[in-house]
CHARMM-style PDB file with segment names, atoms N, HN, CA, C and O in Angstrom:
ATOM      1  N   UNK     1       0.836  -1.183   0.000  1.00  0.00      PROA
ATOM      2  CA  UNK     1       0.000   0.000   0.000  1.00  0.00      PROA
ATOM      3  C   UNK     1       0.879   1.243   0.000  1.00  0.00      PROA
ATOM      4  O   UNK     1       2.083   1.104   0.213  1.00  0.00      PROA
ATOM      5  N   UNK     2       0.333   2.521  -0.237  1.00  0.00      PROA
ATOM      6  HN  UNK     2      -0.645   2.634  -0.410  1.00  0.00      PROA
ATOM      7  CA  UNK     2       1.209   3.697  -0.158  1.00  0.00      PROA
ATOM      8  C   UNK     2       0.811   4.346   0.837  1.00  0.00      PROA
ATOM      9  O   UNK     2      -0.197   3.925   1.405  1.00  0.00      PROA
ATOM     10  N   UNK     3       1.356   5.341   1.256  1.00  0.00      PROA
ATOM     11  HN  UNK     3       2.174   5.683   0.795  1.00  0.00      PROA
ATOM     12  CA  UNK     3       1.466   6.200   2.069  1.00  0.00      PROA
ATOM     13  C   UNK     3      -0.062   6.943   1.717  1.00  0.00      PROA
ATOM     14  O   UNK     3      -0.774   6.979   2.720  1.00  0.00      PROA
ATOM     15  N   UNK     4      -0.485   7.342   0.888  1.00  0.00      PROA
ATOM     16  HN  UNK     4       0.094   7.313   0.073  1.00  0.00      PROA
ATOM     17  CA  UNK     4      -1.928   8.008   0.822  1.00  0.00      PROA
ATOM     18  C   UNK     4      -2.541   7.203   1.073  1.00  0.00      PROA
ATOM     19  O   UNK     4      -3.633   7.639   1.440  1.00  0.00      PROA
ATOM     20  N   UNK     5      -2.484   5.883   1.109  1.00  0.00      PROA
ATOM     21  HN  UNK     5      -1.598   5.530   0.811  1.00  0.00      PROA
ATOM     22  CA  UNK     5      -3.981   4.795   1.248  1.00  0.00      PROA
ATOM     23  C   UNK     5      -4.216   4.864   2.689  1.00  0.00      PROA
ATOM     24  O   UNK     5      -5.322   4.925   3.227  1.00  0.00      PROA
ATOM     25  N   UNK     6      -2.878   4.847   3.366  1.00  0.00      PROA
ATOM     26  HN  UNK     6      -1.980   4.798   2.929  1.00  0.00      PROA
ATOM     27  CA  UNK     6      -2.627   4.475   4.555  1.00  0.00      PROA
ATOM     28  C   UNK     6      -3.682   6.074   5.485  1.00  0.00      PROA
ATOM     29  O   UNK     6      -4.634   6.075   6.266  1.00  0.00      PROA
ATOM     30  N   UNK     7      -2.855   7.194   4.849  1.00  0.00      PROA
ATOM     31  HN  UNK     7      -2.082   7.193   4.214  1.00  0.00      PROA
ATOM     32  CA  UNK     7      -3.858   8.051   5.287  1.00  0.00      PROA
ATOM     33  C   UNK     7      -5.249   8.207   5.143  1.00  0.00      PROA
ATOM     34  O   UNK     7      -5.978   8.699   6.004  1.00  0.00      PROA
ATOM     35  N   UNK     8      -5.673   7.706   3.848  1.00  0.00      PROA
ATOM     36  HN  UNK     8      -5.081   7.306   3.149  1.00  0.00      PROA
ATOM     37  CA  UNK     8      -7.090   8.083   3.689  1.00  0.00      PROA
ATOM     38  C   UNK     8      -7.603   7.103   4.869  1.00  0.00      PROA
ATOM     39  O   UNK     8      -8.345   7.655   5.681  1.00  0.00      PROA
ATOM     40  N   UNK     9      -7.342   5.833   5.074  1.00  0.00      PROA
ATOM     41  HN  UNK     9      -6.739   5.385   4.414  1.00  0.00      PROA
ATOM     42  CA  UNK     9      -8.009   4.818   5.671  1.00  0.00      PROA
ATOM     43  C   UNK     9      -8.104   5.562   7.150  1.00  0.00      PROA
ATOM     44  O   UNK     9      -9.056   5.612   7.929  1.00  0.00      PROA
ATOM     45  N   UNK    10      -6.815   6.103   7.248  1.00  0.00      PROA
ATOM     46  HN  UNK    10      -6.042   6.063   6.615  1.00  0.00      PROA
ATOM     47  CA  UNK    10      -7.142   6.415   9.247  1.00  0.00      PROA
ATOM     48  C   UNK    10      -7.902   7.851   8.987  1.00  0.00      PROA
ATOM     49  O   UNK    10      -8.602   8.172   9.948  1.00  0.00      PROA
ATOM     50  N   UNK    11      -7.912   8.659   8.040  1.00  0.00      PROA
ATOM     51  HN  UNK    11      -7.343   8.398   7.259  1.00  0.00      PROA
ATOM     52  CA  UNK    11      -9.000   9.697   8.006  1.00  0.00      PROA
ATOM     53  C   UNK    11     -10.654   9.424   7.968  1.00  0.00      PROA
ATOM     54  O   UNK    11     -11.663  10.033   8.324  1.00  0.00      PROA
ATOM     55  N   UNK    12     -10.303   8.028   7.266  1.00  0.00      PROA
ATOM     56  HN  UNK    12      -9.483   7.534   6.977  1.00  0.00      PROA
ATOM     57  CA  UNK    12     -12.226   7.668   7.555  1.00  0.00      PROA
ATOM     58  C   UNK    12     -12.260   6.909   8.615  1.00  0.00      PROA
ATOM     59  O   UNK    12     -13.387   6.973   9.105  1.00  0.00      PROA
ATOM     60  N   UNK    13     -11.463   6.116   9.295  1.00  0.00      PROA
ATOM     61  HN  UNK    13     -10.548   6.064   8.897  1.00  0.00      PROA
ATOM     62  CA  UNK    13     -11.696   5.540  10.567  1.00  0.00      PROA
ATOM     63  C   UNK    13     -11.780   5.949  11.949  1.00  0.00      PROA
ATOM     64  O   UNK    13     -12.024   5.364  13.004  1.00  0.00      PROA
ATOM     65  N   UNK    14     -11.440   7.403  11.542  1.00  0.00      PROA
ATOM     66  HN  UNK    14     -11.242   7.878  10.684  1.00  0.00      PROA
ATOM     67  CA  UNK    14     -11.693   8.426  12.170  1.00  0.00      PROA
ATOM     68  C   UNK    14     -13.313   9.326  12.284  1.00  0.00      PROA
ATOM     69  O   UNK    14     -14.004   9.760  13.206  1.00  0.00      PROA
ATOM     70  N   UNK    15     -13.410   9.284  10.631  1.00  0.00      PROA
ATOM     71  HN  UNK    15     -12.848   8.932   9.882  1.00  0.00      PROA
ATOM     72  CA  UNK    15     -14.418  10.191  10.786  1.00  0.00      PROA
ATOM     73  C   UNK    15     -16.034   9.112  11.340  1.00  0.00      PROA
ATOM     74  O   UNK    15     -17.110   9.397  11.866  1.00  0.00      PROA
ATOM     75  N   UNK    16     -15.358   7.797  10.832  1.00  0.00      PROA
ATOM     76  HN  UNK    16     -14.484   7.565  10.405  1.00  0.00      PROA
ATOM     77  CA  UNK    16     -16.234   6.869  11.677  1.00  0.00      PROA
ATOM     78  C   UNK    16     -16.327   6.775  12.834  1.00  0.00      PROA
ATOM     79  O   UNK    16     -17.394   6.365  13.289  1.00  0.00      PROA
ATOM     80  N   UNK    17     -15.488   7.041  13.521  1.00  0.00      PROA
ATOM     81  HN  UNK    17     -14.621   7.375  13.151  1.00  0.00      PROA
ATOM     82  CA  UNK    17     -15.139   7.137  15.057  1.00  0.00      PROA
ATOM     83  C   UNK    17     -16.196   8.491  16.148  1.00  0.00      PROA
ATOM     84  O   UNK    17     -16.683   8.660  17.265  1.00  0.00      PROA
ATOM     85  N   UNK    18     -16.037   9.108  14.875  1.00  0.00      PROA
ATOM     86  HN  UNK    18     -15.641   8.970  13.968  1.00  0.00      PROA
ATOM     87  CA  UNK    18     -16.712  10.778  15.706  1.00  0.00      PROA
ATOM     88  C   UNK    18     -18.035  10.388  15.370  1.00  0.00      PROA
ATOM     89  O   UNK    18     -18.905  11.116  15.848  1.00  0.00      PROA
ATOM     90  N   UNK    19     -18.442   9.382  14.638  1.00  0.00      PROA
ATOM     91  HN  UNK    19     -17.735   8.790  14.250  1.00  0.00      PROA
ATOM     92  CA  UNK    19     -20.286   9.357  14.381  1.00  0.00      PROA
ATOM     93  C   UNK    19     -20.565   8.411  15.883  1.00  0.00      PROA
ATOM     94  O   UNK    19     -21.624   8.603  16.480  1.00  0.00      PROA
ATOM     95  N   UNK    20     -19.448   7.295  16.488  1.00  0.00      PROA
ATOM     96  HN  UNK    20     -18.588   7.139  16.003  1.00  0.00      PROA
ATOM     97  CA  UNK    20     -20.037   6.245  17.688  1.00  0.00      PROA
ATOM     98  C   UNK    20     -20.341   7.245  18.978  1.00  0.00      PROA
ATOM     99  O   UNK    20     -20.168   8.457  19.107  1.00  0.00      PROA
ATOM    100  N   UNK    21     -20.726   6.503  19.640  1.00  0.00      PROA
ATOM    101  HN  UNK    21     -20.866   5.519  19.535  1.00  0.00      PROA
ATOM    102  CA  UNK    21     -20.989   6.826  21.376  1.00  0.00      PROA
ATOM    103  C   UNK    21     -19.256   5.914  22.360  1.00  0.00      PROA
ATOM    104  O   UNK    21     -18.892   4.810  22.766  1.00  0.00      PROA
ATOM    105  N   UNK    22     -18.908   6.919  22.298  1.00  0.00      PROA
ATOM    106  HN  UNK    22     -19.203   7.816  21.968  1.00  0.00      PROA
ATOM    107  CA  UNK    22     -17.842   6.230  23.633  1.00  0.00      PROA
ATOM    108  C   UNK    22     -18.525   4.699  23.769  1.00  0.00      PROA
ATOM    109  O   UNK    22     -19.672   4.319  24.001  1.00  0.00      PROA
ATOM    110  N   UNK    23     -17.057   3.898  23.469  1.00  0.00      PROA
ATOM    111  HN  UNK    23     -16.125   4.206  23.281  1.00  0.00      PROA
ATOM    112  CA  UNK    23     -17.490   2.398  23.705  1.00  0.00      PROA
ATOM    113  C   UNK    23     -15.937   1.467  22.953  1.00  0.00      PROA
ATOM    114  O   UNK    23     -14.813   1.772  22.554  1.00  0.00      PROA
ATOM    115  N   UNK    24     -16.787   0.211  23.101  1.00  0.00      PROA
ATOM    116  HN  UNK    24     -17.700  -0.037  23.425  1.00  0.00      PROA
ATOM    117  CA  UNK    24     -15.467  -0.658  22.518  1.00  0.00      PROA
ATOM    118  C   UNK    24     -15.059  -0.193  20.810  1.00  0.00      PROA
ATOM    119  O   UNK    24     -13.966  -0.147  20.246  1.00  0.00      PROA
ATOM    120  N   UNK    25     -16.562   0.135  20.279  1.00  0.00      PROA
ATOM    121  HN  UNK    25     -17.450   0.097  20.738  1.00  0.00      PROA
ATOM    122  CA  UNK    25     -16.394   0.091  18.818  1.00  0.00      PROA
ATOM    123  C   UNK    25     -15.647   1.231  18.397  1.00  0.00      PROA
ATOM    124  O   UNK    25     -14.760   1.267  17.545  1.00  0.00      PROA
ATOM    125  N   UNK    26     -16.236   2.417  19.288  1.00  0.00      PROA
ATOM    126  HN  UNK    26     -16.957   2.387  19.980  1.00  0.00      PROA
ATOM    127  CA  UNK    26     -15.139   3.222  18.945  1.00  0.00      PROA
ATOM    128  C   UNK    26     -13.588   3.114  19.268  1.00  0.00      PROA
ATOM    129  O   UNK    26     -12.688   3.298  18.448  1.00  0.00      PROA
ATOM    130  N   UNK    27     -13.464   2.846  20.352  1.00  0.00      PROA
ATOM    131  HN  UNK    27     -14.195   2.697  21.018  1.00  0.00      PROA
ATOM    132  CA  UNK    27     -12.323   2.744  20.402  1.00  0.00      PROA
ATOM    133  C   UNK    27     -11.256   1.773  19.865  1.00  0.00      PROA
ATOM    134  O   UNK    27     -10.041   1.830  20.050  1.00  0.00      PROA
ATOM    135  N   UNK    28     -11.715   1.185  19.407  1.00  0.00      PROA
ATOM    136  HN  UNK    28     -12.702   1.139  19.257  1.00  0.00      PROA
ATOM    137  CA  UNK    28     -11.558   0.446  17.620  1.00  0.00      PROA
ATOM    138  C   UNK    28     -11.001   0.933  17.018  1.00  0.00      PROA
ATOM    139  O   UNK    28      -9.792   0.779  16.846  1.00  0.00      PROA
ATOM    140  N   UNK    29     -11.792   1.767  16.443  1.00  0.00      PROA
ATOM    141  HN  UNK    29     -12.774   1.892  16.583  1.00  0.00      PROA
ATOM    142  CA  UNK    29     -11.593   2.683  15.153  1.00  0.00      PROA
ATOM    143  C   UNK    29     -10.638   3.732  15.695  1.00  0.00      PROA
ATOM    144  O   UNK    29      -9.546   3.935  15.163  1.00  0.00      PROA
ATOM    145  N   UNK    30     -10.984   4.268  16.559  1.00  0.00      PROA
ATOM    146  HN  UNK    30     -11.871   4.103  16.991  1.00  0.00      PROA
ATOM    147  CA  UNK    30      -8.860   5.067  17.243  1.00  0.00      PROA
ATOM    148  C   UNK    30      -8.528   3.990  17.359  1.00  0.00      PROA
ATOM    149  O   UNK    30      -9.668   3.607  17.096  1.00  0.00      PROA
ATOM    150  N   UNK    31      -7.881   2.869  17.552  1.00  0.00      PROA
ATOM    151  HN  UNK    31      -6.955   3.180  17.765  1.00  0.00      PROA
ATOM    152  CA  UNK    31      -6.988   2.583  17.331  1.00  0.00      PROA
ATOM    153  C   UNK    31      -6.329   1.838  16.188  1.00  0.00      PROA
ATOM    154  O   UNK    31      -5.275   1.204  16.130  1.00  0.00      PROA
ATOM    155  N   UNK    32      -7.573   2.193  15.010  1.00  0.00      PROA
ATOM    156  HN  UNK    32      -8.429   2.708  15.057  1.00  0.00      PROA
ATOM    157  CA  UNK    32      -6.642   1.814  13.770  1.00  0.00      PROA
ATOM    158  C   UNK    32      -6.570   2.621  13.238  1.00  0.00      PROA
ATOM    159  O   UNK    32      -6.397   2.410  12.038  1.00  0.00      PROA
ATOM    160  N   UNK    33      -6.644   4.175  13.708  1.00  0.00      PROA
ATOM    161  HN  UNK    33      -6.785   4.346  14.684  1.00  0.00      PROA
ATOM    162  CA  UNK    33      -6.544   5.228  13.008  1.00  0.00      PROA
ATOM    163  C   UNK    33      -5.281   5.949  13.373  1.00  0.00      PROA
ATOM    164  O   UNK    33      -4.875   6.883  12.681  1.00  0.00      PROA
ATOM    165  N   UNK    34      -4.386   5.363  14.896  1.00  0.00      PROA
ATOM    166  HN  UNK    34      -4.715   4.605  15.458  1.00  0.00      PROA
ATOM    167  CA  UNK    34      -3.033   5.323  15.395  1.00  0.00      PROA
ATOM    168  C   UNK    34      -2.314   4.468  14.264  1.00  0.00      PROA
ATOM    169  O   UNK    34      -1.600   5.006  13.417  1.00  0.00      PROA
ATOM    170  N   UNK    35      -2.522   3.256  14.304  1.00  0.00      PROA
ATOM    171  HN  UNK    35      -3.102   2.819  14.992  1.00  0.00      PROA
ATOM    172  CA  UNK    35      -2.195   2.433  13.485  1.00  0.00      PROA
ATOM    173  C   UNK    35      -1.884   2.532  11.911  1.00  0.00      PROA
ATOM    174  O   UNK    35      -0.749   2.327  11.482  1.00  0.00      PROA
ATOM    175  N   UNK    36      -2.724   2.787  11.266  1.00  0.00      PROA
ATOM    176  HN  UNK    36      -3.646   2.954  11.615  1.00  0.00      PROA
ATOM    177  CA  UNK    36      -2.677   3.622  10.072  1.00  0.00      PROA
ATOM    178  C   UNK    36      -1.608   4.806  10.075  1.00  0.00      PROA
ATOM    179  O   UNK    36      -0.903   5.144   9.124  1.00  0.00      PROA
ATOM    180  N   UNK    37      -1.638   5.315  11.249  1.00  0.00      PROA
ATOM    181  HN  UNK    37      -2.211   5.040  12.022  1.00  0.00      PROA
ATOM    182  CA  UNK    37      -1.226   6.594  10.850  1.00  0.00      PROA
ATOM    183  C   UNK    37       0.316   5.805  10.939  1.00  0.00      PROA
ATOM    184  O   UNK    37       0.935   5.492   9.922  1.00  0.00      PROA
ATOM    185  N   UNK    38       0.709   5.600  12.028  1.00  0.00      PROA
ATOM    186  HN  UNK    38       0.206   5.855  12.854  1.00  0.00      PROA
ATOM    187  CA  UNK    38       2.085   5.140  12.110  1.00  0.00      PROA
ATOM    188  C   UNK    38       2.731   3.888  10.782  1.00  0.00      PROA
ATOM    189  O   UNK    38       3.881   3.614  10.438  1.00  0.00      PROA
ATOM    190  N   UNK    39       1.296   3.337  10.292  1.00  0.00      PROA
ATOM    191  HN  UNK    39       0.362   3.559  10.572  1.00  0.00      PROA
ATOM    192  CA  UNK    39       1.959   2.888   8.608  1.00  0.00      PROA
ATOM    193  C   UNK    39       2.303   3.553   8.076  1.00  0.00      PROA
ATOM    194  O   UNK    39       3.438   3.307   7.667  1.00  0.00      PROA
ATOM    195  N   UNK    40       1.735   4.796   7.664  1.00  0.00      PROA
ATOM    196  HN  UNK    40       0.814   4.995   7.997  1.00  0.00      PROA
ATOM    197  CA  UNK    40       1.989   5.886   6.629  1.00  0.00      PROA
ATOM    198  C   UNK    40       3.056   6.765   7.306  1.00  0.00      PROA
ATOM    199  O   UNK    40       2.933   7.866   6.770  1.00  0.00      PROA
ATOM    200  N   UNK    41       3.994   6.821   8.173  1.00  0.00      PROA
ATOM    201  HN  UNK    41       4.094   5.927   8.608  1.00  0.00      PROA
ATOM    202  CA  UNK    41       5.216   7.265   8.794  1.00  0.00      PROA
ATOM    203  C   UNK    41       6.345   6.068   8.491  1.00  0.00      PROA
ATOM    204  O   UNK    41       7.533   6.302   8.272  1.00  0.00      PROA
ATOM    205  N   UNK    42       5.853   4.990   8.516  1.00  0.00      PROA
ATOM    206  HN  UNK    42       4.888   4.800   8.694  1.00  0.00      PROA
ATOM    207  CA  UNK    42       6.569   3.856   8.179  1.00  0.00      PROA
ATOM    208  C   UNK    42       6.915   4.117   6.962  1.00  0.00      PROA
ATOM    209  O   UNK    42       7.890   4.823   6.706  1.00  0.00      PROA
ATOM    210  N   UNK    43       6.117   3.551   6.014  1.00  0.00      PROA
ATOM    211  HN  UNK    43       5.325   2.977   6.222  1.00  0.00      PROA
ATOM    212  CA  UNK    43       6.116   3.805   4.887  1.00  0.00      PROA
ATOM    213  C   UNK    43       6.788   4.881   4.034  1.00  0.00      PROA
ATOM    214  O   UNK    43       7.395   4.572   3.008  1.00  0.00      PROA
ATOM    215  N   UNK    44       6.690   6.025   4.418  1.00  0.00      PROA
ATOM    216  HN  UNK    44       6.197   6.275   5.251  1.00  0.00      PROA
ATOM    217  CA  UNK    44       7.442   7.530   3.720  1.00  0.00      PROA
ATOM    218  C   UNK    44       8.808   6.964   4.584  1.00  0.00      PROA
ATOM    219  O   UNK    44       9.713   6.572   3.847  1.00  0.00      PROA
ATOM    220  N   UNK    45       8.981   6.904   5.559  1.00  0.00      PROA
ATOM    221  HN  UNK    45       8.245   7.222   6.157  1.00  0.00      PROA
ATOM    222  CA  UNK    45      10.449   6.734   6.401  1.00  0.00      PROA
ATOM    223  C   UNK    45      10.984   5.911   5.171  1.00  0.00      PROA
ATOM    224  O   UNK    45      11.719   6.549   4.417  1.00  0.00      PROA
ATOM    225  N   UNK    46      10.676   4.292   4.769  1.00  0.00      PROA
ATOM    226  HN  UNK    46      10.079   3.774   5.381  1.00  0.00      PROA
ATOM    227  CA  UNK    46      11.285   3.435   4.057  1.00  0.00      PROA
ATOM    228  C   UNK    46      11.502   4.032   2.758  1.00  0.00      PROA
ATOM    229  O   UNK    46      12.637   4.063   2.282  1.00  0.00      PROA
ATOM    230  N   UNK    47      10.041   4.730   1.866  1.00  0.00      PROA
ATOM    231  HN  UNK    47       9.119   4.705   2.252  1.00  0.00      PROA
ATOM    232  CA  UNK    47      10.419   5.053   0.749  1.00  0.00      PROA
ATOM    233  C   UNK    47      11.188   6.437   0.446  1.00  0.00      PROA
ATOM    234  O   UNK    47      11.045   7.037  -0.620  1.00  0.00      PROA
ATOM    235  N   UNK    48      12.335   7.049   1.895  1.00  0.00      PROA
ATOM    236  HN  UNK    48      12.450   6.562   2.761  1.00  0.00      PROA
ATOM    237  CA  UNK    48      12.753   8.040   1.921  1.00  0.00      PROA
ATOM    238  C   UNK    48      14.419   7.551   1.305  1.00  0.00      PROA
ATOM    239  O   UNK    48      15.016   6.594   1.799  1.00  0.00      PROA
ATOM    240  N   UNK    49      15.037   8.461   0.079  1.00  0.00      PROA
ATOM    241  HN  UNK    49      14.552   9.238  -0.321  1.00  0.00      PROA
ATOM    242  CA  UNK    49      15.747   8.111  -0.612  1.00  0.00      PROA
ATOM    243  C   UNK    49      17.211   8.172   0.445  1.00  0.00      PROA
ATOM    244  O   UNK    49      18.234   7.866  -0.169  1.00  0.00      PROA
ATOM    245  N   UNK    50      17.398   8.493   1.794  1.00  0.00      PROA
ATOM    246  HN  UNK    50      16.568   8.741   2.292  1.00  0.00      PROA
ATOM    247  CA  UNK    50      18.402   7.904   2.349  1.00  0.00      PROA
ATOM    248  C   UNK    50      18.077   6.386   2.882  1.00  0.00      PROA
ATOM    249  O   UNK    50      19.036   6.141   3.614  1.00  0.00      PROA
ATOM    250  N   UNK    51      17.591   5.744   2.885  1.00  0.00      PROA
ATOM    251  HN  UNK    51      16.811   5.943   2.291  1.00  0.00      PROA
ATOM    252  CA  UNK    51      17.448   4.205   2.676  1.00  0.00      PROA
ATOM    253  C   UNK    51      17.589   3.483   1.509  1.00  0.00      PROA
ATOM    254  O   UNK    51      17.167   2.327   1.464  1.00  0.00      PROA
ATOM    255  N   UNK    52      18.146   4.024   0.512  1.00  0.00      PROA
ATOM    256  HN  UNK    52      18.488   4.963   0.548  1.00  0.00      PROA
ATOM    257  CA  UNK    52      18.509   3.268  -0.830  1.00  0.00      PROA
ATOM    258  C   UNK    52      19.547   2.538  -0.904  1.00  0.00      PROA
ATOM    259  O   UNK    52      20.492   2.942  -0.226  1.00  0.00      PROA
ATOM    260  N   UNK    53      19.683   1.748  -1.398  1.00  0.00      PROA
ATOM    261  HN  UNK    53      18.916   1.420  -1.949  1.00  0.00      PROA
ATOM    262  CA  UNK    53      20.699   0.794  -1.612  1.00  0.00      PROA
ATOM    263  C   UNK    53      22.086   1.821  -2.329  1.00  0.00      PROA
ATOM    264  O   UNK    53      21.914   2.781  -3.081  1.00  0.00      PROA
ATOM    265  N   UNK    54      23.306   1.339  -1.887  1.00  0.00      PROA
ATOM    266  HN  UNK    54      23.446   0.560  -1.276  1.00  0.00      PROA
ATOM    267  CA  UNK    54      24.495   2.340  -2.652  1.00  0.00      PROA
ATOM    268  C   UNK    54      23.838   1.861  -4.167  1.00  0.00      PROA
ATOM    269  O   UNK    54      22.994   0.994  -4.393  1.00  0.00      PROA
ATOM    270  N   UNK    55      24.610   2.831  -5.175  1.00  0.00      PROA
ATOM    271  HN  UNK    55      25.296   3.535  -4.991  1.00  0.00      PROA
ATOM    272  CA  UNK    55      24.617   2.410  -6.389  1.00  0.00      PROA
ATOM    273  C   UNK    55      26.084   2.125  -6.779  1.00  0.00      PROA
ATOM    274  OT1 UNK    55      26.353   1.708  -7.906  1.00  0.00      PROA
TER     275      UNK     55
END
């Protein structure tokens, strides 16, 4: 996946989050919207061009 998928997903698992009532389900959805987010930090970190192989 890329780095935008990763964001869009925790931006709607979010905006799903603000429609629940305090509970398990929400707190679900924060925590794959932590999750997500820290993919898409992952992700840009790895595809950041000081991690390239020498040429």
């Amino acid at each position: 996946m890329k780095q935008t998928d990763y964001v869009r997903m925790a931006e709607k698992c979010a905006r799903e989050a603000d429609r629940l009532p305090p509970g398990p389900e929400r707190d679900e959805l924060l925590r794959k919207v932590k999750l997500f987010e820290s993919y898409a930090k992952i992700e840009n970190w790895i595809a950041s061009p000081g991690l390239q192989p020498p040429n």
